[in-house]
Each structure stands twice: as C-alpha cells, then as structure tokens.
C-alpha positions, 0 to 999 in steps of 0.5 A: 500500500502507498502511503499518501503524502499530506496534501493527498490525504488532506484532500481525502479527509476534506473530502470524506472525512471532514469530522475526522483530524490529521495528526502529526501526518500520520494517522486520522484521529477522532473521539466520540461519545456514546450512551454507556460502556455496554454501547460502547462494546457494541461498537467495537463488536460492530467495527470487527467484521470490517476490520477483518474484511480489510485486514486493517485494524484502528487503535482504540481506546476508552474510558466509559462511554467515550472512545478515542480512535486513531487509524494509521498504516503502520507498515508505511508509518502514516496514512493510505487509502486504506486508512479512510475506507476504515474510517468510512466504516467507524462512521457508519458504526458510530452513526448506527450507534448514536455517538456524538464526536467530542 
C-alpha cells in the first residue's frame, strides 16, 4: 500500500472525512461519545467484521462511554487509502450507534 503524502490525504479527509483530524501526518484521529460502556462494546463488536474484511485494524481506546480512535498504516508509518475506507466504516458504526464526536 502507498502511503499518501499530506496534501493527498488532506484532500481525502476534506473530502470524506471532514469530522475526522490529521495528526502529526500520520494517522486520522477522532473521539466520540456514546450512551454507556455496554454501547460502547457494541461498537467495537460492530467495527470487527470490517476490520477483518480489510485486514486493517484502528487503535482504540476508552474510558466509559467515550472512545478515542486513531487509524494509521503502520507498515508505511502514516496514512493510505486504506486508512479512510476504515474510517468510512467507524462512521457508519458510530452513526448506527448514536455517538456524538467530542
């Protein structure tokens, strides 16, 4: 996989992803909230098929209700194409759940 330079991806992440951070170059950033702890287990739960479709995993972390999600590519230490078409996915996710960014 390519790895984008930052103009291309900022151009993506207007784009498509225009509630989502660029950080340091890298990575795509993004915190949420949802109702509870249980609502957020279900995201997760619900984010693993396309995951594992992609074979491209987020980093996440939480405290409660709310969920801290950072995607990078590793491999090319920053960010790809890929990178969006799982971001696209936590969106959904995130919107069939009720999160709210914060």
């Amino acid at each position: 996989m390519k790895k984008l330079e930052i103009e291309q991806a900022e151009v993506l992440r207007k784009k498509f992803l225009s509630n989502w951070e660029i950080r340091k170059g890298t990575y795509l950033y993004k915190k949420i909230a949802l109702d509870d702890y249980n609502t957020v287990l279900r995201f997760l739960m619900f984010l693993e098929k396309p995951q594992i479709k992609l074979d491209h995993f987020a980093d996440f972390m939480n405290f409660y209700n709310e969920v801290t999600i950072g995607i990078t590519t590793h491999d090319v230490k920053g960010l790809t194409k890929l990178d969006f078409e799982l971001a696209l996915y936590v969106d959904d996710a995130i919107n069939k759940m009720g999160g709210k960014q914060i």
